[in-house]
C-alpha positions as a printed Julia matrix, in Angstrom:
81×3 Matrix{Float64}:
 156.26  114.6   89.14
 159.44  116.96  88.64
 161.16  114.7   91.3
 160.5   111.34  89.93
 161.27  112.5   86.16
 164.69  113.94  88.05
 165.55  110.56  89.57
 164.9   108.44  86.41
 166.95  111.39  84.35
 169.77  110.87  87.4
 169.99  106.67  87.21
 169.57  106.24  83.78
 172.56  108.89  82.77
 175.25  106.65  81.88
 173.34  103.39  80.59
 173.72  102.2   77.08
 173.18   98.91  75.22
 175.92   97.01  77.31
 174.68   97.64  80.7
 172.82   94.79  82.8
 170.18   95.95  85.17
 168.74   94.49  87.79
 165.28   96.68  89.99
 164.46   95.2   93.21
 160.85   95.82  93.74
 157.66   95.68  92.04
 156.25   98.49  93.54
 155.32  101.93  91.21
 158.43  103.42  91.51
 160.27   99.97  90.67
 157.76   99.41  87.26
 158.77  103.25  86.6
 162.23  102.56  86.23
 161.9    99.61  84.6
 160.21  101.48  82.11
 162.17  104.05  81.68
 165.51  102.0   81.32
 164.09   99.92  78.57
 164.35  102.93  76.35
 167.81  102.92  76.79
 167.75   99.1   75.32
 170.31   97.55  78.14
 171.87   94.45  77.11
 168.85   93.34  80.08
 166.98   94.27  82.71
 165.86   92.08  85.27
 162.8    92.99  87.86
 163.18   91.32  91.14
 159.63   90.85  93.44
 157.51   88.86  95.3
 154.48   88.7   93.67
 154.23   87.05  90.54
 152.27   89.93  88.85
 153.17   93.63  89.79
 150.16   95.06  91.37
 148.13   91.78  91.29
 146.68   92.45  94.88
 145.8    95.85  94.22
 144.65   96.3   90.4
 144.15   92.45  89.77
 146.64   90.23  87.51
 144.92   91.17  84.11
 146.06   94.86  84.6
 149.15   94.56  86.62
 150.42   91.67  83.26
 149.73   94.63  81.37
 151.25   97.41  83.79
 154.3    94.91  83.19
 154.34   94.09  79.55
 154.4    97.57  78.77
 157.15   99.11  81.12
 159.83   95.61  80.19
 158.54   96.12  76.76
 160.45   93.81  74.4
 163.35   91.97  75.82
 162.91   92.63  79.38
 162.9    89.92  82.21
 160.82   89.56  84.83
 161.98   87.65  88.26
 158.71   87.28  90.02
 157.19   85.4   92.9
């Protein structure tokens, strides 16, 4: 996981609380990010898929509201379906 913790470290470098964000993609790499930019408290982050639920198909929608409750945390926006 060396490489994913390197990319996150890489793209989340020079945020702070001004920055809007906006992820394209619901998919694990997409809900990573997400997650690891809210710790940075942007001014907002918006996540941009085509499902309403992240992972709905695969985990079903109870864990995939959860998967994406907990990477927006508090503030974060969700642009689904």
């Amino acid at each position: 996981m060396a490489l994913m913790d390197s990319l996150i470290t890489v793209l989340t470098a020079g945020l702070d609380e001004k920055a809007k964000v906006v992820i394209i993609g619901t998919s694990f790499i997409g809900m990573e990010l997400a997650g690891a930019i809210v710790k940075k408290k942007p001014a907002s982050i918006d996540v941009i898929g085509v499902d309403a639920v992240p992972f709905a198909k695969i985990l079903g929608e109870k864990i995939g509201a959860a998967v994406q409750k907990v990477s927006l945390g508090i503030g974060g926006v969700a642009e689904l379906a």
